[in-house]
ROPA-996255 format. One record per residue (C-alpha): residue number from 1; x, y, z; residue in three letters. Coordinates in pm, 1 decimal. Layout:
N
pt fipa: NUM	X: X	Y: Y	Z: Z	tifi: ALA
...
This chain:
150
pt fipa: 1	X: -293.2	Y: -370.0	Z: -1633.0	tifi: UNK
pt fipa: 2	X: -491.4	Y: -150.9	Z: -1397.4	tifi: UNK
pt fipa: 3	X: -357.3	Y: 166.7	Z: -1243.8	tifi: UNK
pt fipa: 4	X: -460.4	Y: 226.7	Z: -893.6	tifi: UNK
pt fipa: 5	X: -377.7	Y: 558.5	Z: -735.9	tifi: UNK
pt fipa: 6	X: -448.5	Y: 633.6	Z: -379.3	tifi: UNK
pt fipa: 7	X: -324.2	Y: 889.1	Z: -82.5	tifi: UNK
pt fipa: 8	X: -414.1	Y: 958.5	Z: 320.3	tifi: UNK
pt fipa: 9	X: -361.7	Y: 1252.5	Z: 470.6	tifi: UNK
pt fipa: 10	X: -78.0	Y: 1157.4	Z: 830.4	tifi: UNK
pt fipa: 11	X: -46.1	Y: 1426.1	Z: 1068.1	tifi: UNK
pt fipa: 12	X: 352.8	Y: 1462.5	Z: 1085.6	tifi: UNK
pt fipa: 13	X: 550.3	Y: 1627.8	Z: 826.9	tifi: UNK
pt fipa: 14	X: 685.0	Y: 1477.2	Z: 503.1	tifi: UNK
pt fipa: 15	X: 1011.6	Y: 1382.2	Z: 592.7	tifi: UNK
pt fipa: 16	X: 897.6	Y: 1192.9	Z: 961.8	tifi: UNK
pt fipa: 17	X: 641.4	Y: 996.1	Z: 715.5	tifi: UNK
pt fipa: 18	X: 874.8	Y: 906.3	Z: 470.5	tifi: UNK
pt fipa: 19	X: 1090.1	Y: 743.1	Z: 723.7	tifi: UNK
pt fipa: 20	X: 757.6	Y: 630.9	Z: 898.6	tifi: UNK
pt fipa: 21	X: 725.5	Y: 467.6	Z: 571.6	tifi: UNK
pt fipa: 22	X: 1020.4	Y: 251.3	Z: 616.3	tifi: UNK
pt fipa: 23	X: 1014.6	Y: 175.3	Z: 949.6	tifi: UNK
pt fipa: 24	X: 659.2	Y: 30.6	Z: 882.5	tifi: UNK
pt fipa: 25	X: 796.0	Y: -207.7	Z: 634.5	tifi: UNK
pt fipa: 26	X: 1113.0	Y: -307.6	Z: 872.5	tifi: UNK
pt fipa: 27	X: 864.4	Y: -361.7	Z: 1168.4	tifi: UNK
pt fipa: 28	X: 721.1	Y: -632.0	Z: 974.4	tifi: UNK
pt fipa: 29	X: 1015.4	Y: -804.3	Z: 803.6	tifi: UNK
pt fipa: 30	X: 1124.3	Y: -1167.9	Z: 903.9	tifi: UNK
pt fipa: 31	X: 1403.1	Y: -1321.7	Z: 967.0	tifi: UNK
pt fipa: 32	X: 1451.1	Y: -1412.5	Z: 578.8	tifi: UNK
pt fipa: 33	X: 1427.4	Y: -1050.2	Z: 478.5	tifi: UNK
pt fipa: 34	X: 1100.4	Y: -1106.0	Z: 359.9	tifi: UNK
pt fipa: 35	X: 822.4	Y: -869.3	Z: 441.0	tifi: UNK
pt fipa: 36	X: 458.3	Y: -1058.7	Z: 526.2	tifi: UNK
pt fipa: 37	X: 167.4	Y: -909.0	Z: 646.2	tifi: UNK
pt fipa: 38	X: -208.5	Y: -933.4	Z: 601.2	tifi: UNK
pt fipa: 39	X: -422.5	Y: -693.8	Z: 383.7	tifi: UNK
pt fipa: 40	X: -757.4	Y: -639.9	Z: 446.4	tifi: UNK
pt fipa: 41	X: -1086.6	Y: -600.9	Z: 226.3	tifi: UNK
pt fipa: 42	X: -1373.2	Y: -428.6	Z: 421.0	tifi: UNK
pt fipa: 43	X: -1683.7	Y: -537.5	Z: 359.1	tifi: UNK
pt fipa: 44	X: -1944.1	Y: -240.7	Z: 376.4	tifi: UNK
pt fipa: 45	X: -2203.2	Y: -216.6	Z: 620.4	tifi: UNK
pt fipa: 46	X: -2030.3	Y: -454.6	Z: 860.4	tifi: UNK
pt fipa: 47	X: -1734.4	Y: -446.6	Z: 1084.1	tifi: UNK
pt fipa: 48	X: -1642.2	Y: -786.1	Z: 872.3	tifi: UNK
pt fipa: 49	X: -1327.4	Y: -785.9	Z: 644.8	tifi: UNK
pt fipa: 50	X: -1162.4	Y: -1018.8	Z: 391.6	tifi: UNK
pt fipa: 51	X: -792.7	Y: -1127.4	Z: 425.2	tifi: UNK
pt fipa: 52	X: -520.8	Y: -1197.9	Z: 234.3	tifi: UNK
pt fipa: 53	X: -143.9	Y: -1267.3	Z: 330.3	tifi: UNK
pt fipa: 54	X: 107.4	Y: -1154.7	Z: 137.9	tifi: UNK
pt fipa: 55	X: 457.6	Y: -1121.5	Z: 57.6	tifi: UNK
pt fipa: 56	X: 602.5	Y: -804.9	Z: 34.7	tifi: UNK
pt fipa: 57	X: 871.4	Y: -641.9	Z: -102.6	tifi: UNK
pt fipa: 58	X: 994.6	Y: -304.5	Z: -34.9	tifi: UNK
pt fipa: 59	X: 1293.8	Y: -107.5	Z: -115.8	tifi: UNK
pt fipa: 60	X: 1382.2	Y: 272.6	Z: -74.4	tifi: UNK
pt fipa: 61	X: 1474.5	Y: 499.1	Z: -373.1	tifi: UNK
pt fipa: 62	X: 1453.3	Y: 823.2	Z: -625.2	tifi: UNK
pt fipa: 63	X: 1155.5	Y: 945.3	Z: -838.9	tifi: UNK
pt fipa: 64	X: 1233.2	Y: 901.9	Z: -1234.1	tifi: UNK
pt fipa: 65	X: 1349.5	Y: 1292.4	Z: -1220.1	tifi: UNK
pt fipa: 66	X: 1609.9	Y: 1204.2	Z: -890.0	tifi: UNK
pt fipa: 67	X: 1401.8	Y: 1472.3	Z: -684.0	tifi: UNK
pt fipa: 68	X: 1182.7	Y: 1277.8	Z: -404.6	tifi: UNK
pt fipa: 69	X: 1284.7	Y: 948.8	Z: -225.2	tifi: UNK
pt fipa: 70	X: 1008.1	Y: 656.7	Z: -263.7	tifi: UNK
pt fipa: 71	X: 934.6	Y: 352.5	Z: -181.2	tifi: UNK
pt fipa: 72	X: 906.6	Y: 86.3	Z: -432.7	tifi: UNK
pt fipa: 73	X: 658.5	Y: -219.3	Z: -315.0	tifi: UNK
pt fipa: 74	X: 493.1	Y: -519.8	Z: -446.9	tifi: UNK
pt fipa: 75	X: 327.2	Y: -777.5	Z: -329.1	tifi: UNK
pt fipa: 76	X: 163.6	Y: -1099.8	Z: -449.6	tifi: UNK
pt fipa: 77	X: -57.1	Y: -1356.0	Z: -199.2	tifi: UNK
pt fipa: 78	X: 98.1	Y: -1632.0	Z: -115.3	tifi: UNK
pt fipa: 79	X: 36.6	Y: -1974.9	Z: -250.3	tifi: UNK
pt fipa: 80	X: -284.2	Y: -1818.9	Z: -474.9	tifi: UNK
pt fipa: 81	X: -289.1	Y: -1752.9	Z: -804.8	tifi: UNK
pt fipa: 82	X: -628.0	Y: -1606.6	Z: -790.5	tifi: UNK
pt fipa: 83	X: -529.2	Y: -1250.3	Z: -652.4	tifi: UNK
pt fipa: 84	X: -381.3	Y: -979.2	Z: -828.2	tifi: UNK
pt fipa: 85	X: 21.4	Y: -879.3	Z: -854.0	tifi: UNK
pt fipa: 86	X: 70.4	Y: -552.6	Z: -685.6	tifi: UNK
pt fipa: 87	X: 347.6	Y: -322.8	Z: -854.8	tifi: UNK
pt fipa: 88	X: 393.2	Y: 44.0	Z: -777.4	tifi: UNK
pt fipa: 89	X: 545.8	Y: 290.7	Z: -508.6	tifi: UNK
pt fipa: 90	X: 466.1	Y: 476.6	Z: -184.9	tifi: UNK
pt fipa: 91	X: 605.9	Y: 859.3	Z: -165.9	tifi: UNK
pt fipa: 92	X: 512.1	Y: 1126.0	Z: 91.4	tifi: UNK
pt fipa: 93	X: 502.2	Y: 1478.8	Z: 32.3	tifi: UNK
pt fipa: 94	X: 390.3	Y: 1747.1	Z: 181.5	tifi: UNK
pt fipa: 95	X: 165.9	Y: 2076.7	Z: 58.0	tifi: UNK
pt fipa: 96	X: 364.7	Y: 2281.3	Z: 283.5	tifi: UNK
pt fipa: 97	X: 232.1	Y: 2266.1	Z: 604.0	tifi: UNK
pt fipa: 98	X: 438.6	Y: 2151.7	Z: 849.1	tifi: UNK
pt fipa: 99	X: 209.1	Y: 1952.9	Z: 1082.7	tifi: UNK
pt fipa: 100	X: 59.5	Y: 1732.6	Z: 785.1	tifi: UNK
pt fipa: 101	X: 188.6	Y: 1550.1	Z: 455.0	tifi: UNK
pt fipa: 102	X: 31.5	Y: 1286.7	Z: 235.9	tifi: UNK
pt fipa: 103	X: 151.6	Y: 955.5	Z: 193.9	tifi: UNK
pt fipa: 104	X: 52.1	Y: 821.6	Z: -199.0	tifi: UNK
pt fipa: 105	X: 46.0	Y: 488.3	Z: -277.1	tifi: UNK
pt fipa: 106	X: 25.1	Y: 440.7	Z: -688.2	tifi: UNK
pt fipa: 107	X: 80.2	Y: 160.4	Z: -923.7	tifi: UNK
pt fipa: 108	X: -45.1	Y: -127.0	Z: -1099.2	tifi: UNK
pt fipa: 109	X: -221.5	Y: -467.2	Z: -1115.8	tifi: UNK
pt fipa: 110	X: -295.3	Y: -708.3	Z: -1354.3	tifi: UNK
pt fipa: 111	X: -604.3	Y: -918.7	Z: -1286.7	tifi: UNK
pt fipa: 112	X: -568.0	Y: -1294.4	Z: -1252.9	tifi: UNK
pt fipa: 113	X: -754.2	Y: -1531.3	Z: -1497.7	tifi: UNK
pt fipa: 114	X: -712.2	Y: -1390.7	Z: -1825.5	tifi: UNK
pt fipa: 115	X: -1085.5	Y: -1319.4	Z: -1972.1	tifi: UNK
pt fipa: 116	X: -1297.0	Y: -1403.2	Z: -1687.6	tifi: UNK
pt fipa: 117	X: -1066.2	Y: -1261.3	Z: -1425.2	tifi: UNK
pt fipa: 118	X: -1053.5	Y: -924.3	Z: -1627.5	tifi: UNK
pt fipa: 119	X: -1474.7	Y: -944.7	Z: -1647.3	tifi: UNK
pt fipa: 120	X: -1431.6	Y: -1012.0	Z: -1263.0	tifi: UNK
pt fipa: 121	X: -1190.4	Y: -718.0	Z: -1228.9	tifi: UNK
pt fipa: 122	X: -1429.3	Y: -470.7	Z: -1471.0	tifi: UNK
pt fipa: 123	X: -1745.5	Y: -580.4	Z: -1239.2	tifi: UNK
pt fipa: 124	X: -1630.8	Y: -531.7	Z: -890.3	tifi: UNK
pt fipa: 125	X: -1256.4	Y: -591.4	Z: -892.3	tifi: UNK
pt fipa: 126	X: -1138.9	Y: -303.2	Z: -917.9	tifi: UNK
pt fipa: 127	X: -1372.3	Y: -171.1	Z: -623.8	tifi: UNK
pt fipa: 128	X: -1150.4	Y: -428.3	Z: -371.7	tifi: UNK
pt fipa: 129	X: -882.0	Y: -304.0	Z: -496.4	tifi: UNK
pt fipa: 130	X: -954.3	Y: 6.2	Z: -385.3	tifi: UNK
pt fipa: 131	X: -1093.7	Y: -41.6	Z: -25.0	tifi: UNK
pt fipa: 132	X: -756.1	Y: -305.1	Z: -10.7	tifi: UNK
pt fipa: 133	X: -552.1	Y: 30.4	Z: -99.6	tifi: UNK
pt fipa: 134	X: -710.1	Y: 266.1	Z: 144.8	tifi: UNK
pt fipa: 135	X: -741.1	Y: -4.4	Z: 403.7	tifi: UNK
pt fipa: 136	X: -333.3	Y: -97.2	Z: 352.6	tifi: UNK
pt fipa: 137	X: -308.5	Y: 308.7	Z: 368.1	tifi: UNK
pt fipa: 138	X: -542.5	Y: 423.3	Z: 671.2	tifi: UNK
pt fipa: 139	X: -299.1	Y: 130.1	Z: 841.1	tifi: UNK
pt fipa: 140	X: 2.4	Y: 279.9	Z: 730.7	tifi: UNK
pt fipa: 141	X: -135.6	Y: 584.0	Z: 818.8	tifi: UNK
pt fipa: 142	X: -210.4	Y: 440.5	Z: 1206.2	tifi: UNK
pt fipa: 143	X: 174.3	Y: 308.0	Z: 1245.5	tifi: UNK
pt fipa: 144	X: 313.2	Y: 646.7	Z: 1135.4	tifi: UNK
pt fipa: 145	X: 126.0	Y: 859.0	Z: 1374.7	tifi: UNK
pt fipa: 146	X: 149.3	Y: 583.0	Z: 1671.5	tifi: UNK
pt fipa: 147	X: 515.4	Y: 667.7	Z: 1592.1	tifi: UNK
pt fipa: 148	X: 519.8	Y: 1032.1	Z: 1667.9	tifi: UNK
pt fipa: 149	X: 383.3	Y: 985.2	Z: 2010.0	tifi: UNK
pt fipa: 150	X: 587.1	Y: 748.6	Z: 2111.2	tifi: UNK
């Protein structure tokens, strides 16, 4: 398993981004209960980007010490057993200003493929991983704060 660990800065506080949190998740929920949407890979030095659909599956709760509501989420692609299982949570928090808070999106993956997929994952896996995290974030980020003007 690979931890990934990952955060944005939103400008609204902590508690309007925890519940932006949710309602992003909602927003994109079918009529199944399911959650699908696509995550993105950028590919640097072009406005290009890799794709991936997935199934999602988030659920609100408490931190292991009952003090800060999360989000648990996973997500696995669809119909491909070449991409990694997602497993992990999103929490917001704040550093005490009232006009900004972070929203933190860590967990785990395991690589696909046994041997080769971990030599995959060690080369330049782990790197998409990455840009898929802060590109799943920065859009997170963009619903929360399309929120607050509306």
């Amino acid at each position: 398993m690979k931890e990934l660990r990952e955060r944005i800065e939103v400008a609204c506080p902590a508690g309007e981004a925890e519940e932006g949190l949710l309602a992003f998740f909602s927003a994109r929920e079918d009529v199944d209960g399911m959650t699908r949407m696509r995550l993105r890979v950028p590919i640097a030095g072009s406005n290009l980007s890799l794709e991936r659909e997935v199934r999602v599956e988030a659920r609100r709760s408490r931190d292991d010490e009952n003090l800060n509501d999360l989000v648990h989420v996973s997500w696995q692609a669809e119909n491909a057993v070449v991409f990694p299982r997602f497993e992990g949570a999103l929490i917001a928090w704040g550093d005490g200003s009232p006009e900004t808070s972070f929203v933190e999106l860590r967990g785990t993956y395991t690589p696909p493929l046994g041997v080769a997929g971990q030599l995959f994952d060690d080369a330049i896996g782990y790197q998409i991983a990455q840009a898929t995290a802060q590109q799943f974030l920065r859009d997170v980020k963009r619903d929360i704060e399309g929120r607050q003007r509306r």
